[in-house]
C-alpha positions in Angstrom: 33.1 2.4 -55.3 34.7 0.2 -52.9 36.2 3.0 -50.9 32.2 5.1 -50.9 31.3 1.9 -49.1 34.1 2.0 -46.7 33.4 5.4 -46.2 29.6 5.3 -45.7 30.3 1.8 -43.8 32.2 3.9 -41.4 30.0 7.0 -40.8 27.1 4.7 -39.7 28.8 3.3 -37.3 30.1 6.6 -35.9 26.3 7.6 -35.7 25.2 4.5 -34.4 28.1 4.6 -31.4 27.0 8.6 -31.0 23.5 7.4 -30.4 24.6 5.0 -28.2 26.2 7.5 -26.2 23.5 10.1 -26.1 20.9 7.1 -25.1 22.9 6.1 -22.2 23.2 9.9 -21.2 19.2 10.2 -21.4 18.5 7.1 -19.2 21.0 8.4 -16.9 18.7 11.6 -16.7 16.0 9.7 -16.4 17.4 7.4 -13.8 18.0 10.7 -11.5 14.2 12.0 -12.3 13.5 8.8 -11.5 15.3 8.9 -8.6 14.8 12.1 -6.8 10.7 11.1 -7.7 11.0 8.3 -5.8 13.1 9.6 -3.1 10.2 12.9 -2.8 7.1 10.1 -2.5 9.6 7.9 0.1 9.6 11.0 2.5 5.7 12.0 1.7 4.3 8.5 2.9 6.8 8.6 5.6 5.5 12.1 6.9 1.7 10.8 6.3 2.7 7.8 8.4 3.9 10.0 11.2 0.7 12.4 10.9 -1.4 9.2 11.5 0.6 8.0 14.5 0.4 11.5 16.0 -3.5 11.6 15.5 -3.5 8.2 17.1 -1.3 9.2 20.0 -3.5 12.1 20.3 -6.9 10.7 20.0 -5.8 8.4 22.8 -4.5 10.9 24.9 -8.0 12.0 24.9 -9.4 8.9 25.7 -7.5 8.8 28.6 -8.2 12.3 29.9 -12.2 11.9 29.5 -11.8 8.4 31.4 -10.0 10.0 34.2 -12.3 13.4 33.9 -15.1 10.5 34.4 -13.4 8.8 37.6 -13.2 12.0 39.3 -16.6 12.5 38.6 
């Protein structure tokens, strides 16, 4: 009886360090989702910030060539 317990005593904790294992491989999967997810939004709001400063440049480009259009007027 003693030695069943041993036994069973010992598979648990086989399964236990197994899950162990597999959970640290999951997060690590998750942690390069994770990852690459926030690396793709990083470069989206940078490319929407450069859109907006190239609409501003060119909006006062604009500005600039209908106030000297005006002068010459």
């Amino acid at each position: 009886m003693r030695r069943q317990r041993v036994v069973f005593l010992d598979t648990v904790e086989d399964v236990a360090g197994q899950d162990v294992e597999r959970s640290a491989a999951a997060s690590e999967a998750i942690s390069d989702e994770e990852l690459d997810r926030l690396i793709d939004a990083e470069a989206q709001a940078e490319h929407s910030q450069e859109v907006a400063r190239l609409s501003g440049l060119r909006a006062e480009l604009a500005a600039l060539k209908q106030e000297g259009e005006q002068k010459r007027e």
